[in-house]
C-alpha positions in Angstrom: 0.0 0.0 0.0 2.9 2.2 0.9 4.6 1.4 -2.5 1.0 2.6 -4.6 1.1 6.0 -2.1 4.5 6.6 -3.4 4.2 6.3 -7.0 0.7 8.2 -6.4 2.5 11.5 -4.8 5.0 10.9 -7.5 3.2 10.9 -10.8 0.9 13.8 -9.3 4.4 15.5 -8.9 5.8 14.9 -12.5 2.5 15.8 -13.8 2.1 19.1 -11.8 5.8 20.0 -12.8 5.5 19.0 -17.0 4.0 22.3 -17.7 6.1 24.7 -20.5 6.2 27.6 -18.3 6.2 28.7 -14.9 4.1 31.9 -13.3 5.7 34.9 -12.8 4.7 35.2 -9.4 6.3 32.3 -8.7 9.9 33.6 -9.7 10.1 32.2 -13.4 8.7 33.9 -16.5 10.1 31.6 -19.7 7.3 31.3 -21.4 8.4 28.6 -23.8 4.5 28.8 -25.8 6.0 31.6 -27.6 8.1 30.9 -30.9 11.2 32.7 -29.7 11.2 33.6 -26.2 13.7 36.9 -25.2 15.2 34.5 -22.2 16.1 32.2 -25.3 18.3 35.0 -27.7 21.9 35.9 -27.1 22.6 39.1 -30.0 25.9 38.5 -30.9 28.2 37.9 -34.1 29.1 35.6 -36.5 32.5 35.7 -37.4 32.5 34.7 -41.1 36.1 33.6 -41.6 36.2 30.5 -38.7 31.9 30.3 -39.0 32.2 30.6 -35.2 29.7 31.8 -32.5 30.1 34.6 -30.4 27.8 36.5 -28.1 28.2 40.1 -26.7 28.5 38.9 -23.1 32.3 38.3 -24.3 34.5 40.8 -24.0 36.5 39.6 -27.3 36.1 42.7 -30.1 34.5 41.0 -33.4 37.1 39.9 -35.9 36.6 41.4 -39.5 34.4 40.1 -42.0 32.0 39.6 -39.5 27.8 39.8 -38.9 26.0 40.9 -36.3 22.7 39.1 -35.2 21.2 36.8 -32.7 21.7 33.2 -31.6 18.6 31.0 -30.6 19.6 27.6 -29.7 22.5 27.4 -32.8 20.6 29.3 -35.3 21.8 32.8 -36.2 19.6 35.5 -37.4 21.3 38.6 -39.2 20.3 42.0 -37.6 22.5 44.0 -40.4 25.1 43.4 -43.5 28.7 42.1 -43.7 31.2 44.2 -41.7 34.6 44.2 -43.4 36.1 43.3 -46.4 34.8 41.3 -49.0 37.7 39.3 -50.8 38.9 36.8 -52.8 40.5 33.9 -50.4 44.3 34.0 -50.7 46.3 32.7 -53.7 47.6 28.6 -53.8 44.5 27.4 -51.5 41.8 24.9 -52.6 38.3 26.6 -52.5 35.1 25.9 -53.7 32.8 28.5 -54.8 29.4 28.6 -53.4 26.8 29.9 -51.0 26.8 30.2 -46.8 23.2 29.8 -45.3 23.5 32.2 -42.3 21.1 30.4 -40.0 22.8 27.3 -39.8 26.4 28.1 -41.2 26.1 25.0 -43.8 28.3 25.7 -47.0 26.7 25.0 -50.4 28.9 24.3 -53.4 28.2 26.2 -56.6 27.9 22.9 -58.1 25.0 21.7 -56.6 23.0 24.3 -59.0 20.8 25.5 -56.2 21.2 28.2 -53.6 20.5 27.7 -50.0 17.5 29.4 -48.1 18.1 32.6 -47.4 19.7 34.9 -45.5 23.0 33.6 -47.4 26.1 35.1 -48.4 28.2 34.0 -52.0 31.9 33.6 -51.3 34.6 30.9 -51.0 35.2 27.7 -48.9 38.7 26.6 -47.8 38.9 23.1 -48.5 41.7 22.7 -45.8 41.2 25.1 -43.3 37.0 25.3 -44.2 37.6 29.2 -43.2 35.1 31.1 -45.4 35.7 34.3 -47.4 32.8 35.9 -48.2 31.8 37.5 -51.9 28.7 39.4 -51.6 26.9 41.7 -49.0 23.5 39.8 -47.2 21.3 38.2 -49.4 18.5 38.3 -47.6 16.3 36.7 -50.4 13.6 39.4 -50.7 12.5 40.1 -54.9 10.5 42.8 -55.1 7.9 42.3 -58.2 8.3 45.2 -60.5 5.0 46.8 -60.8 4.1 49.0 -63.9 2.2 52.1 -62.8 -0.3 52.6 -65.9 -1.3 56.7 -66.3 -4.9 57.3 -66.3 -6.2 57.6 -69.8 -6.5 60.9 -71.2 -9.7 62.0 -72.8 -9.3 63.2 -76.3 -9.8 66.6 -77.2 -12.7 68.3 -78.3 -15.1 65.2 -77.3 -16.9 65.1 -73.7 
C-alpha cells in the first residue's frame, strides 16, 4: 500500500511540474508557448572567416568580416550586412565556390546548381582550413515584383 502512495505523490508530482512555463509570481517567467522567447536569444556575431559563434557577453572585439545578429539555440539571425572586407581567399589554396546559409552556417557548393534558403552570403570555402571568405553583402532573399504604374487615360480633345 505504501509502495501505490508513493508512486501516487510521484506521478501527481511529475504531472504538476511538466508544464512549459512557470508563473511569474512564482519567480520564473520563460514562457516557452512563444516561438522565440527573449530568455532564449543571445545578440551577438558571427565571425565569417572560422563560421564561429560569439555573443556580446564576451568581452573579445569582433574579428573582420564579420555579422551581427542573434543566436537562438545554434541558429543565427542577421540584424544588419557584412562588416569588413569582401575578398577573394588568398592565392595557392583549394576553395570551392558557393553559398553560406546564415542560420545554420552549412556551405553550399556552386555545383549543386541550387542556392540555399536565405539569409545567405556568396563567397569561397577553404577546403583545408573550411575558413570562409565571403563575396557578396546579405542576401536576404527578398525580390521585389516590379509593378508598372499605368497613367490614367486621357480623354481626347474636343469630345466630352
Amino acid at each position: 500500500m505504501n509502495r501505490l502512495a508513493g508512486v501516487l505523490i510521484l506521478t501527481v508530482l511529475l504531472i504538476s511540474c511538466s508544464g512549459p512555463s512557470v508563473p511569474s509570481d512564482q519567480g520564473g517567467g520563460a514562457n516557452l508557448r512563444e516561438t522565440r522567447p527573449e530568455a532564449m536569444r543571445s545578440p551577438g556575431w558571427l565571425d565569417l572567416r572560422t563560421l564561429s559563434a560569439h555573443t556580446d557577453a564576451e568581452v573579445k572585439t569582433p574579428t573582420e568580416p564579420y555579422i551581427r545578429g542573434v543566436w537562438v539555440g545554434g541558429l543565427f539571425y542577421p540584424e544588419g550586412d557584412v562588416v569588413g572586407a569582401r575578398t577573394e581567399p588568398p592565392a595557392k589554396r583549394i576553395v570551392v565556390k558557393g553559398w553560406l546559409a546564415v542560420t545554420t552556417r552549412a556551405f553550399y557548393p556552386e555545383s549543386l546548381a541550387r542556392k540555399p534558403r536565405a539569409p545567405r552570403i556568396a563567397g569561397w570555402r577553404d577546403k583545408e582550413t573550411g575558413n570562409f571568405y565571403p563575396a557578396s553583402t546579405l542576401d536576404q532573399g527578398v525580390e521585389v515584383d516590379v509593378i508598372e504604374v499605368l497613367a490614367e487615360p486621357t480623354p481626347p480633345e474636343g469630345g466630352s
